[in-house]
DOROTI-670943 format. One line per 10 residues: number of its first residue (from 1); their letters; for each residue x, y, z of C-alpha. Coordinates in steps of 0.02 Angstrom, whole numbers, plus 50000, padded with zeros to 5 digits. Layout:
! residues N
NUM = A = X,Y,Z; ...
***
This chain:
! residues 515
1 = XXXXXXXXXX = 50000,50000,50000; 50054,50162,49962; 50101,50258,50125; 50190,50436,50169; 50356,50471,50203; 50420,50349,50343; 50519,50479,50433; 50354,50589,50443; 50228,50470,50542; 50153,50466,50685
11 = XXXXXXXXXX = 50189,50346,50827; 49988,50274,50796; 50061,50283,50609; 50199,50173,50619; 50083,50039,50748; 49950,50045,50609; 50086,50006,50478; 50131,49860,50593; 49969,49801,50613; 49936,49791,50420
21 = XXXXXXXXXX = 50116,49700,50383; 50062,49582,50526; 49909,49562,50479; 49947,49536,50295; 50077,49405,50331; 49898,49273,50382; 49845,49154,50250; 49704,49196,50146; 49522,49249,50189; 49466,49053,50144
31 = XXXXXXXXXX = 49604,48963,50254; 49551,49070,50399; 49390,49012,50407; 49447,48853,50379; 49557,48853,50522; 49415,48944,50640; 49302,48803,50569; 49450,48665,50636; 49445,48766,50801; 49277,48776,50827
41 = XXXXXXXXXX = 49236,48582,50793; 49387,48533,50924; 49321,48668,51060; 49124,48615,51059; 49180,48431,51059; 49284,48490,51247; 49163,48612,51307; 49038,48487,51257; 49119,48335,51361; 49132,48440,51529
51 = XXXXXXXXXX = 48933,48480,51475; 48956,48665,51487; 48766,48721,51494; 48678,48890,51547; 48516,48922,51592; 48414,49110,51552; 48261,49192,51501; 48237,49253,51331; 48109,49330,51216; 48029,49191,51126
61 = XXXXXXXXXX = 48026,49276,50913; 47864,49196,50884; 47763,49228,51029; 47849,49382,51107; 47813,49274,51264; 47963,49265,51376; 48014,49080,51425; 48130,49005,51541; 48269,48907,51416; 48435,48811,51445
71 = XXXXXXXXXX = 48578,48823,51307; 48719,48680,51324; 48880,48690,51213; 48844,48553,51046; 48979,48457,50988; 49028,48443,50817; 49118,48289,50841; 48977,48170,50897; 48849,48099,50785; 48696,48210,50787
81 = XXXXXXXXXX = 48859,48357,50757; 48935,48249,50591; 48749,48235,50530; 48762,48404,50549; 48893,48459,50455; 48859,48320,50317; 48682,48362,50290; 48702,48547,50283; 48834,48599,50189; 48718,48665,50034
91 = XXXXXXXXXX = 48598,48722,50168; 48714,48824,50254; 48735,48915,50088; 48603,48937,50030; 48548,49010,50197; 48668,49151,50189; 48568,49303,50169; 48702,49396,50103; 48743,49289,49955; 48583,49344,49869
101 = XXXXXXXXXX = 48609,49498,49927; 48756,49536,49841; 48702,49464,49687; 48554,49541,49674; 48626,49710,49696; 48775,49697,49588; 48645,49631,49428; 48586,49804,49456; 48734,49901,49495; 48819,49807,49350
111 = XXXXXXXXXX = 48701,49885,49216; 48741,50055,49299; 48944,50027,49302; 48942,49941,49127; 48832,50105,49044; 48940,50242,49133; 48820,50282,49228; 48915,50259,49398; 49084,50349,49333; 48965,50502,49248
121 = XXXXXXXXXX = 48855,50538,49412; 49022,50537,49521; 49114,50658,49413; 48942,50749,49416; 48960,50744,49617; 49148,50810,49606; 49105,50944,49492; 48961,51017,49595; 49011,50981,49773; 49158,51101,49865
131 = XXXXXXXXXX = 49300,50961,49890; 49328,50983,50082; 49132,50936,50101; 49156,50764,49987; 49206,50662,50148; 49069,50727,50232; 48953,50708,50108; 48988,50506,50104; 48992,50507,50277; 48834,50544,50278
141 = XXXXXXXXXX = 48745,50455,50159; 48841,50293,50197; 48765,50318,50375; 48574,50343,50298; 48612,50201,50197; 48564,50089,50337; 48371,50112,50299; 48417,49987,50146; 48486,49841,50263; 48639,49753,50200
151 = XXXXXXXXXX = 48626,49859,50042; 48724,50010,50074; 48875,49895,50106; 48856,49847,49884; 48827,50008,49834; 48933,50135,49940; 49095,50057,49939; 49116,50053,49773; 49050,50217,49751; 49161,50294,49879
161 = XXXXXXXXXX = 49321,50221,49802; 49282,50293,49625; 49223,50477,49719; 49401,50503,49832; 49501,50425,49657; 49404,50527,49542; 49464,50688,49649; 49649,50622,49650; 49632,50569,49843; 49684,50389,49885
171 = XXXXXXXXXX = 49522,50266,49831; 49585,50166,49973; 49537,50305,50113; 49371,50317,50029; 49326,50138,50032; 49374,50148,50247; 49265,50305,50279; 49113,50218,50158; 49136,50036,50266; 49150,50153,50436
181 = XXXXXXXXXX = 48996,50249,50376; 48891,50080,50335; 48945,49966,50474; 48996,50067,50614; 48825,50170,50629; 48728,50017,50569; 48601,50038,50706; 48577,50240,50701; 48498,50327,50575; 48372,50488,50533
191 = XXXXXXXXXX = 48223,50379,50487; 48154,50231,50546; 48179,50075,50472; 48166,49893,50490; 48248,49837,50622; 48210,49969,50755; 48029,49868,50745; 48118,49713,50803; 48218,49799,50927; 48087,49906,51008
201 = XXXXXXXXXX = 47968,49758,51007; 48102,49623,51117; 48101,49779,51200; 47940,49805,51259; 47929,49621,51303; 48079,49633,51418; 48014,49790,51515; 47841,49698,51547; 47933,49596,51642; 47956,49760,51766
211 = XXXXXXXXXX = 47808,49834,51716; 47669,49761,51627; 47610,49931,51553; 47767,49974,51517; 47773,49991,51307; 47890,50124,51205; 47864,50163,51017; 47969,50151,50859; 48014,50329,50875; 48092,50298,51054
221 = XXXXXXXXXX = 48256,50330,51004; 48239,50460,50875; 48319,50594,50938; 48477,50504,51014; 48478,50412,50836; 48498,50598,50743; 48600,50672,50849; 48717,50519,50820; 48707,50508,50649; 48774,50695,50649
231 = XXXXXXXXXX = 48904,50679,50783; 48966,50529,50684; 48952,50581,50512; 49069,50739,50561; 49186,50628,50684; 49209,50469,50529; 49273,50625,50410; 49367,50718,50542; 49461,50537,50560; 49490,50508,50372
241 = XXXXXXXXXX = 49537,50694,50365; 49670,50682,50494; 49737,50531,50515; 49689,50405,50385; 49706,50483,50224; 49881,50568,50300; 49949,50415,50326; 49912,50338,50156; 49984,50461,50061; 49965,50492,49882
251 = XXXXXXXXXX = 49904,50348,49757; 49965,50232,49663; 49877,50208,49524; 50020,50065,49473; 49960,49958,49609; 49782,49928,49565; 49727,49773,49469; 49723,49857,49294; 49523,49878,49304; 49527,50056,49335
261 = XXXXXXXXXX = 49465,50188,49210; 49586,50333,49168; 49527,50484,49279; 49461,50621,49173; 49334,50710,49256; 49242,50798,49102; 49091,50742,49054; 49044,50736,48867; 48867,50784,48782; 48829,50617,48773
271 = XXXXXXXXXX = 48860,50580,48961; 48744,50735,49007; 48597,50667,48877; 48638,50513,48984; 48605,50575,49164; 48462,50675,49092; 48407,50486,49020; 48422,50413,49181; 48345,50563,49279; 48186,50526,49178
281 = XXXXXXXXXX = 48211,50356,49193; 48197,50373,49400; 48074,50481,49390; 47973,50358,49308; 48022,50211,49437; 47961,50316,49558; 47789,50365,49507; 47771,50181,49487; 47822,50177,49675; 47721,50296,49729
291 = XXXXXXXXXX = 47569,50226,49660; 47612,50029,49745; 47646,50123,49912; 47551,50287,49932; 47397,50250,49920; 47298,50177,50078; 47269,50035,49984; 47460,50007,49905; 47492,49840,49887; 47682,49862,49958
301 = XXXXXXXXXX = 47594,49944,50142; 47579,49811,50254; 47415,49710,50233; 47358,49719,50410; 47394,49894,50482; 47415,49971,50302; 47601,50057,50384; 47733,50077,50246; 47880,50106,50369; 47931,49976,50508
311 = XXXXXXXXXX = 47873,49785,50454; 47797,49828,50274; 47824,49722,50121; 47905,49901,50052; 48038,49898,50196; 48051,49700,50185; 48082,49706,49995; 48191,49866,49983; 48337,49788,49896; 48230,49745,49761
321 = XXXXXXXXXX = 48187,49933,49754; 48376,49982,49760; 48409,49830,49619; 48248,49907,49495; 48349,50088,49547; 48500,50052,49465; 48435,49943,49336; 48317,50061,49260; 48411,50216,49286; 48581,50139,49216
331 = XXXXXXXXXX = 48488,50054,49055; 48405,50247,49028; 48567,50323,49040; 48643,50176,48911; 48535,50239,48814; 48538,50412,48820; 48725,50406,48821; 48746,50277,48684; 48816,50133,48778; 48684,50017,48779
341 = XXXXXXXXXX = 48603,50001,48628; 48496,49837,48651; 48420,49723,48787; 48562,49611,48745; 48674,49730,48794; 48603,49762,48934; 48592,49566,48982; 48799,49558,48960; 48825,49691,49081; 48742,49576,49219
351 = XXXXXXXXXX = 48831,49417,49155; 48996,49535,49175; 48940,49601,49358; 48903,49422,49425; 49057,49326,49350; 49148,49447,49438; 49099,49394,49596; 49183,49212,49586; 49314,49224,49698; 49204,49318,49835
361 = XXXXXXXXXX = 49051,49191,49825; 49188,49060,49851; 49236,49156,50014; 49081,49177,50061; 49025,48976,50034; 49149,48937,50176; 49117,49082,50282; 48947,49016,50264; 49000,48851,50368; 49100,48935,50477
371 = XXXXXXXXXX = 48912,49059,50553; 48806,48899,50525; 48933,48750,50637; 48978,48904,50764; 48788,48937,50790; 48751,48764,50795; 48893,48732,50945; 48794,48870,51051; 48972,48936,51105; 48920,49101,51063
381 = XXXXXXXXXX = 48772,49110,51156; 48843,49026,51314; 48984,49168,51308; 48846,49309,51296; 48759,49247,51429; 48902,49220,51538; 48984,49391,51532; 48805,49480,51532; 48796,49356,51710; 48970,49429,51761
391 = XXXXXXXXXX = 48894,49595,51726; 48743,49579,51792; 48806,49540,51954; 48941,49679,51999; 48863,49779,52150; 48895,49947,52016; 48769,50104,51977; 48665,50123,51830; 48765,50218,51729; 48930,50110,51757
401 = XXXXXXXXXX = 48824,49965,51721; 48746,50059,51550; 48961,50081,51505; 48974,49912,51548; 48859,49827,51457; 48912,49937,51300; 49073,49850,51320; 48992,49672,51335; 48913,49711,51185; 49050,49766,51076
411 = XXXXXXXXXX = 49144,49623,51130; 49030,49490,51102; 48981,49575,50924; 49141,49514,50873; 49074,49346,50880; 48886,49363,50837; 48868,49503,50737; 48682,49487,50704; 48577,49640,50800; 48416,49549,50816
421 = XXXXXXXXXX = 48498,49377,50887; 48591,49472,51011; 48460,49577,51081; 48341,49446,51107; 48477,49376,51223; 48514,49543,51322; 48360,49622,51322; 48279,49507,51454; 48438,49522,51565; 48495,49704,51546
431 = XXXXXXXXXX = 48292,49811,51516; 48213,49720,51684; 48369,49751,51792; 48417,49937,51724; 48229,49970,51749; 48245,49922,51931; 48377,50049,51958; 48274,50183,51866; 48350,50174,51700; 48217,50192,51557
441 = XXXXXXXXXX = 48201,50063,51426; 48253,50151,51308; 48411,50215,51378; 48454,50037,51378; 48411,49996,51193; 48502,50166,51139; 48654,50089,51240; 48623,49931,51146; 48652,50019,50978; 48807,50103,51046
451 = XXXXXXXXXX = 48863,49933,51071; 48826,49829,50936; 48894,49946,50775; 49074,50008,50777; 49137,49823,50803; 49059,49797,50629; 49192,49879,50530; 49331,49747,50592; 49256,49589,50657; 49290,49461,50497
461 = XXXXXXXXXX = 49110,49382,50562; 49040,49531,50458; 48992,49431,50288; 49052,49603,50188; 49227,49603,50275; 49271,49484,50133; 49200,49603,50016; 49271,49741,50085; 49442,49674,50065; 49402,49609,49874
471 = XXXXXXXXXX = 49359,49816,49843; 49516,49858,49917; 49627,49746,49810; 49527,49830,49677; 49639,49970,49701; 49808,49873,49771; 49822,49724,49712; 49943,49655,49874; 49826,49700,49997; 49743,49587,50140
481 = XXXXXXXXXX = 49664,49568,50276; 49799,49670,50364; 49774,49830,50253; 49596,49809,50299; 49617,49810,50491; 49736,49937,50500; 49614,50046,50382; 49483,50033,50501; 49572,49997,50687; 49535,50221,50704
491 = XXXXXXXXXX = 49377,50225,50654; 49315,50061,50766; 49410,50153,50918; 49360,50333,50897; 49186,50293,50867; 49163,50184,51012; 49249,50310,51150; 49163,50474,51093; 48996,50375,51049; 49009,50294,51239
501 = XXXXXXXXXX = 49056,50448,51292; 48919,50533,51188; 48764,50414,51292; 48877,50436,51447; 48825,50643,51443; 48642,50591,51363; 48606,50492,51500; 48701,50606,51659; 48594,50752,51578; 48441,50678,51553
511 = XXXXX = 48405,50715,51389; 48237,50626,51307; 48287,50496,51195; 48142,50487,51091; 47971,50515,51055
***
């Protein structure tokens, strides 16, 4: 990787450095996991003999009932574990969410690179936006990008990459701030989306455990959630500012993998018929939208309460809206520009996007294996519950314990990465006993989403880790695992002090979290 002058660095310069030749000397992405795999079959088959077993109460998903449940470690060495492993090796697969995913998106991001579309509305972004605000600007939307799900991973980090190379600043520094922005503020955002229906709801059926009329709403962490996605959109571009793009120094260009495009910044006649193609072209999509979703009786609101945000079909199917997006809007601009002439065209640009994506759906086959025989073993679960226990028990305050459980959070995000799994595993510890020292419910949850995002950005667990280092060796080709974690060791640790430290003054204040 290209870096500045040695004799200029830092001391947290020259440890990062160190960290990325370390980490670069490990095998690659696909004997890792095979190696965790080998780990985690020999530990469940110990933990398992010495019948290592906890006992909690947890929020049952289908009920919303809370249960009394036991959770002993599995082994992957007896039979039921080999059936297993033998039986659901497609399964496992097939299961992983993120595979289709990242297909999905790419067919329609793949139109939209192939056309020009991509490199044209970039350039447009460079030419119109001030250059100190571009950082910012990514920040921000990379942060946002969270009401999509998994999506904003596909389509920012690519597009961050092209924006900081387009405007001669190392593509390498954009791709960190766009994976900071995505999965380090995964669980904040200005809008409500998805997920903060399943959280609120394991929420709710925690504090009636307290407090059987105790309920709070979708929008109980609003205003925590904004101010956070500000605080953090200006602290991720302070810290690519100052100390990431500093220490990468000028690109490269020689390094990358001979896929990039040459640079030039003008855009032609035909590129501007283009974008005004593709302007049209989204303009229709969304009247389309607007008229499955609007109306009281849109077939994309949900069926039963007739809500479009929280658990719609609209929110449930975004991706395919983000897919139809860049499908329609890069075939319009095709052609309006000139570069897609026919459907066949347009068909080739998909093959090209998916066959592309070989080496990473390879990765992701035995990463799949590696989430499916660790879940199955329970060891995850049993070392949640265990330091949540530990936690649970110190004799501390309420807003030590808050800190705390932050920390046992972050930490155990490392290994289960999933929001809704975890919460439904802390919620019924953590909600009844910070209600009983006067702590509201939703301080807790907003604590919980402290917890659970920066973490994101560097735990390999994260199925777009794999991705993010495939992006990166876009743009240097000797790259690893190592130039990944050293990329992204600032942003995990900055945004988890000053966001801790952010809740710590929320909660001393007494600020309302929420509506």
């Amino acid at each position: 990787m290209t870096s500045a002058d040695v004799s200029s660095k830092s001391l947290m310069q020259r440890f990062l450095d160190g960290v990325e030749r370390v980490g670069n000397m490990v095998p690659h992405p696909v004997i890792i996991f095979l190696i965790l795999i080998a780990i985690v079959i020999v530990l469940s088959a110990v933990l398992g003999v010495f019948g290592t077993a906890v006992t909690f109460e947890r929020i049952n998903p289908d009920t919303h009932e809370i249960e009394q449940a036991s959770t002993a470690i599995r082994s992957l060495l007896n039979a039921d574990g080999i059936r297993f492993m033998y039986e659901s090796l497609i399964p496992n697969f097939m299961g992983f969410t993120a595979v289709g995913l990242m297909i999905g998106a790419m067919i329609g991001a793949g139109v939209a690179e192939e056309s020009g579309l991509i490199s044209a509305l970039i350039r447009k972004l460079v030419a119109v936006a001030p250059g100190w605000a571009l950082s910012y600007i990514l920040a921000l939307v990379g942060i946002l990008a969270s009401i999509a799900a998994d999506a904003g991973y596909l389509v920012l980090l690519p597009l961050a990459g092209v924006a900081f190379l387009a405007v001669g600043r190392n593509p390498l520094a954009g791709l960190a701030l766009g994976f900071a922005s995505v999965a380090g503020a995964f669980t904040v955002n200005m809008l409500i989306k998805p997920l903060d229906a399943v959280l609120v709801e394991f929420t709710n059926d925690a504090a009636r455990l307290v407090d059987p009329n105790a309920s709070i709403g979708l929008a109980s962490n609003m205003w925590f959630s904004i101010v956070s996605v500000v605080f953090l959109t200006v602290l991720i571009a302070f810290i690519n500012n100052r100390m990431i793009e500093p220490r990468l120094g000028p690109y490269d260009p020689s390094r990358s993998d001979g896929t990039l495009g040459d640079g030039d910044n003008t855009l032609s006649a035909e590129e501007s018929r283009g974008l005004r193609f593709a302007l049209f072209g989204l303009i229709g999509l969304l009247v389309v939208f607007a008229l499955l979703t609007l109306p009281s009786w849109g077939p994309l609101r949900d069926p039963q309460t007739g809500e479009l945000i929280g658990n719609s079909p609209f929110m449930n199917g975004l991706i395919a809206f983000i897919i139809l997006i860049f499908l329609v809007t890069g075939w319009a601009y095709g052609i309006g520009a000139g570069t897609m002439k026919t459907l066949t065209d347009v068909i080739k640009a998909m093959e090209k996007a998916v066959t592309g994506l070989g080496g990473t759906i390879f990765l992701f086959f035995v990463l799949s294996q590696f989430v499916a025989y660790f879940t199955y073993t329970n060891i995850g679960t049993v070392m949640a519950l265990a330091l949540g226990g530990g936690l649970q028990s110190a004799n501390i305050g309420a807003l030590p314990l808050l800190i705390g459980f932050i920390v046992v959070v972050a930490v155990i995000d490392l290994l289960l990465t999933g929001a809704i799994a975890k919460w439904a595993i802390f919620a019924p510890v953590f909600v009844p006993l910070l209600m009983k020292l006067g702590v509201e419910p939703e301080a807790v949850l907003a604590a919980y989403r402290v917890g659970d995002s920066p973490m994101n950005a560097i735990t390999p667990l994260n199925a777009y880790f794999a991705l993010m280092v495939g992006f990166v060796q876009r743009y240097d080709r000797t790259a690893g695992v190592g130039t990944v974690v050293s990329l992204m060791l600032p942003y995990v640790a900055w945004i988890f002090i000053l966001w801790t430290a952010l809740f710590a003054i929320w909660q001393a204040v007494g600020l309302p979290w929420g509506v």
